[in-house]
Structure formats: structure tokens, C-alpha cells
C-alpha positions in Angstrom: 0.0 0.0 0.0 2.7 3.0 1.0 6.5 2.4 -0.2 9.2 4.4 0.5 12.6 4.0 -1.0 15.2 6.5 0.2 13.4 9.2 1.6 15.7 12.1 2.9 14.5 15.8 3.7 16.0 18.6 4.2 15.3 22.6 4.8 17.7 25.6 5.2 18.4 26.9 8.5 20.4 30.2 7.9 23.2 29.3 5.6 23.3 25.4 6.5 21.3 22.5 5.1 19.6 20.8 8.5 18.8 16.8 7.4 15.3 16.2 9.0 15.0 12.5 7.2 18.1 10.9 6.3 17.8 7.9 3.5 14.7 6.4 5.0 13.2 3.4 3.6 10.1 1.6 4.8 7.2 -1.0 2.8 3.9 -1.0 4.8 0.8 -4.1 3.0 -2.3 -3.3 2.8 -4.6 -3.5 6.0 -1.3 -3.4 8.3 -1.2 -1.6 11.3 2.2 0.3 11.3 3.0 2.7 14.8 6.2 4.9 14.0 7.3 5.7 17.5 10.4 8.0 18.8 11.7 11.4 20.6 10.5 14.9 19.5 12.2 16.1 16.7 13.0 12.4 15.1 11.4 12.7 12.1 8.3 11.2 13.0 5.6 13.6 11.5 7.8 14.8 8.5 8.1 10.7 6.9 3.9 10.8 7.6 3.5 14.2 6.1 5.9 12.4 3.4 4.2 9.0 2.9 1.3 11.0 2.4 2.1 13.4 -0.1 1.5 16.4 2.0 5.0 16.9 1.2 7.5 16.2 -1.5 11.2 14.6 -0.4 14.2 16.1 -1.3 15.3 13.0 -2.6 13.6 9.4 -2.5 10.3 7.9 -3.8 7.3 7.1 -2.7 4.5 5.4 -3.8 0.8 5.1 -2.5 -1.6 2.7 -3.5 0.3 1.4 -6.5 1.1 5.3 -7.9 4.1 7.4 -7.4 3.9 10.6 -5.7 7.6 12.0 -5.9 7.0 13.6 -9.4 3.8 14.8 -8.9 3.4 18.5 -8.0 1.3 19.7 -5.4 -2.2 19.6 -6.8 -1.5 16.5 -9.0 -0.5 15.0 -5.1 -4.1 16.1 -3.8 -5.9 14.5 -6.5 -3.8 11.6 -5.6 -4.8 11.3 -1.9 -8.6 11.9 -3.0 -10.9 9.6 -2.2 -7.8 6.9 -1.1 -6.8 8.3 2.2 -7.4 9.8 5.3 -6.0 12.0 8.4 -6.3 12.4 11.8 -4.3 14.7 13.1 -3.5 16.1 17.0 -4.9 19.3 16.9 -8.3 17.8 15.2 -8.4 20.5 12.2 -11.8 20.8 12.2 -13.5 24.0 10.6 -14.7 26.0 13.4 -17.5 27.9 10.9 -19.0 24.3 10.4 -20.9 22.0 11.9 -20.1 18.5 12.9 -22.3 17.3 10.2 -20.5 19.9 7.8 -17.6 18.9 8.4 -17.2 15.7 7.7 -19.4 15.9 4.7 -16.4 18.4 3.3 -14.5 15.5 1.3 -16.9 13.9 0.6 -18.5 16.9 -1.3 -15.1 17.5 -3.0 -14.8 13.9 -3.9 -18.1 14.6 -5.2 -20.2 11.9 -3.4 -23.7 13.3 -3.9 -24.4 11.4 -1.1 -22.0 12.9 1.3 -25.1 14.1 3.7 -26.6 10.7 4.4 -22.7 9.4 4.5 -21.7 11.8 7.0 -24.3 11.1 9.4 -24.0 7.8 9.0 -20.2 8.5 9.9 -21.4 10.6 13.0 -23.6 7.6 14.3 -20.7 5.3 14.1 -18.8 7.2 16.5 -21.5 7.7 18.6 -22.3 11.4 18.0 -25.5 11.2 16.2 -27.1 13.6 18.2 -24.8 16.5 18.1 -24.4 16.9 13.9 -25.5 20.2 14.0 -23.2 21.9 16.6 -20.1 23.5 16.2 -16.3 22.4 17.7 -16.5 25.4 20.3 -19.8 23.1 21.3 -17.9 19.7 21.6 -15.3 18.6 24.0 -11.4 17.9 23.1 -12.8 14.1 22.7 -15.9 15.0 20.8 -14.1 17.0 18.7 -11.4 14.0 18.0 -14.6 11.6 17.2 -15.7 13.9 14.5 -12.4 14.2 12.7 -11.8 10.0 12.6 -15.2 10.1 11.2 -14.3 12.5 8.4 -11.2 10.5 8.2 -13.2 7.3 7.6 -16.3 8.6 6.1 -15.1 8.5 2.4 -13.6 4.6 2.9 -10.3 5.5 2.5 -7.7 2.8 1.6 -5.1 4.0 3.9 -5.3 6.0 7.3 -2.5 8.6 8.3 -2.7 9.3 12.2 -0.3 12.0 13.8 -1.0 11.9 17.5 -4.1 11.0 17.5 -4.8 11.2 21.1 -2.1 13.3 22.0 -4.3 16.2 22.9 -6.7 14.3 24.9 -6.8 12.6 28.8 -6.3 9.3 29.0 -9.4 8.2 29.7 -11.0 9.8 26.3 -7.5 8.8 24.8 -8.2 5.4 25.4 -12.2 5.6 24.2 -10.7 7.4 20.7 -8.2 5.0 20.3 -10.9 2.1 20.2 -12.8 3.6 18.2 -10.1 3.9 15.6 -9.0 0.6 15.8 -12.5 -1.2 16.0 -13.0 1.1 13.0 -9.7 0.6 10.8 -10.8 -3.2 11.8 -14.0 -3.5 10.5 -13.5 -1.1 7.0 -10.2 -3.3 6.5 -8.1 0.3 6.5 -4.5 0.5 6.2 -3.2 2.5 9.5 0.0 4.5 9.8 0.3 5.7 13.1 2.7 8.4 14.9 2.8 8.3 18.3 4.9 8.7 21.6 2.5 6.0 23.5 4.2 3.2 24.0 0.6 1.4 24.7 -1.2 3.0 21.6 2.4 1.9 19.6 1.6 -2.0 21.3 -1.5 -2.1 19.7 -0.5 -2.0 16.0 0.6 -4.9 14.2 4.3 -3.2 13.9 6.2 -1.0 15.2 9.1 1.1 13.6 11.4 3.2 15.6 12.9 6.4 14.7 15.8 8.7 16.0 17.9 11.8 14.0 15.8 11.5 10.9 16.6 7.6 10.3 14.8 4.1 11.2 16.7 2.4 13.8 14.9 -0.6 14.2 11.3 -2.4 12.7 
């Protein structure tokens, strides 16, 4: 599903090149559960941002879902992810003009599903907010709020999940509740998952587990 041959990345800081991802390569199947799992500042979220064509390398491939991404520009990359993949992210990146309804109806309407309203409740139900479609993010807790961006994520059946934190934002308690959900969810739509996280227990529940340090894999 995602291959990555000999990703490196880097960015200018004042006159020196600083390496953020150093010759990374990495093969995840379809339906795996991968966690990628290491310190702040390890690379972590730039090889997901990467394997997901949110970003181009600055040398290395990558392909998703059988097409490769590193020659494509930036739109040509979005039309790439649409319709085959998801995100859940930290910080939730919900629209705070919308509605919970509204929101996750928003790829599906630019994937243009012109079923996307009876979809997105359906989405809502499944993570146990069918009663609150119609309110805002300022309405819903930091849980709520998580609930309605995996069910966006998973709303248009994506082949492949991308998950940066997903409960780092949240207690552990509610952490624990989102967590299940995404799993019993990635479980029964038969959804790749790549995971970032710095829970070790969240990590122990994927299939695999890939550890990073300095912008390189040490271990998988």
C-alpha cells in the first residue's frame, strides 16, 4: 500500500542544510497496522506528512496505493490522496465555521459523493455522535471534537489511514475511548493504519512497530 525508497528531507536553517530524514526506507501491506514511534524532533511527522504526499522529499520515492507521488506537484498529489486516504491529526483540524455534520461531509463533497449528507451522518452515528451533527467544535469537547475528525477520516472509505497523534491532545481516559474507536473502526472497514505516536501502549497495539531517531529508522 505506501512504499518508501530512500526518503531524505531537508530545509535551510540560515546558511546550513539541516537533514530532518536521512535515507529512509520503509514497505507497509495493505490492512497493516504500522505505529512509527520515537523522541521529539525524530522525524516522526515529517516521513507521515511524506508518505502521504502532503509533502515532496528532497530525494527518495514514494509510492501510494500502487502510484508514485515524488514527481507529482502539489495539486496532482491532492488528487492523488482523494478519495484513497485519510488523516487524523493532533490538533483535530476541524473548521470552526462548520458544523459537525458539515464537516465531515467536506470530502466527501469534493470527492463529489452526492451522497456525502446521508454518508456523514451515518459517519457521526458510528462514533457515537449522532445527536450532536448540528453543533459546532467550540460546542464539543477535546474528545468530541477527535470523534468527529476520525469520522471524516473514515467517512469516504479511504484505503489508507495517516494518524499523527491521535490522542495526543486528549486525557487518558477519552484517549483510550478514541483509540478504540479507531481501531474497531480501521478493523471493520479493512483500512491500512499509519500511526505516529509517543504511547508506547497505543504503539503495542499495531501490528508493527518502527522506531525512529535523528531522521533515520533504527529498528522495525
Amino acid at each position: 500500500m505506501v512504499v518508501a525508497k530512500n526518503l531524505s528531507k531537508q530545509v535551510r536553517s540560515g546558511a546550513a542544510a539541516l537533514t530532518i530524514l536521512d535515507n529512509v526506507s520503509l514497505r507497509v501491506a495493505a490492512g497493516e497496522s504500522l505505529a512509527i514511534v520515537g523522541a521529539s524532533g525524530a522525524g516522526k511527522s515529517t516521513l507521515l506528512g511524506l508518505l502521504a504526499g502532503l509533502d515532496a522529499p528532497s530525494s527518495g520515492q514514494v509510492c501510494l496505493d500502487g502510484q508514485a507521488l515524488s514527481d507529482l506537484d502539489e495539486d496532482d498529489r491532492a488528487r492523488a490522496r482523494a478519495g484513497r486516504v485519510g488523516f487524523v491529526f493532533q490538533s483535530f483540524q476541524l473548521l470552526p465555521g462548520l458544523t459537525a455534520i458539515e464537516n465531515v461531509m467536506l470530502p466527501l463533497e469534493l470527492a463529489g459523493q452526492r451522497d456525502a449528507r446521508k454518508r456523514a451522518q451515518a459517519a457521526l452515528e458510528s462514533v457515537g455522535l449522532g445527536p450532536r451533527t448540528t453543533h459546532t467544535p467550540n460546542q464539543l469537547s477535546g474528545g468530541e471534537q477527535q470523534r468527529v475528525a476520525i469520522a471524516r477520516a473514515f467517512a469516504p472509505q479511504p484505503r489508507v489511514l495517516f494518524a499523527d497523534e491521535p490522542t495526543g491532545n486528549l486525557d487518558s481516559t477519552t484517549g483510550k475511548a478514541v483509540a478504540d474507536l479507531l481501531f474497531a473502526l480501521n478493523a471493520e472497514q479493512g483500512t491500512t493504519l499509519v500511526m505516529v505516536t509517543h504511547d508506547e501502549r497505543l504503539a503495542a497495539r499495531c501490528g508493527r512497530t518502527v522506531r525512529m531517531a535523528a531522521g533515520k529508522l533504527l529498528d522495525d
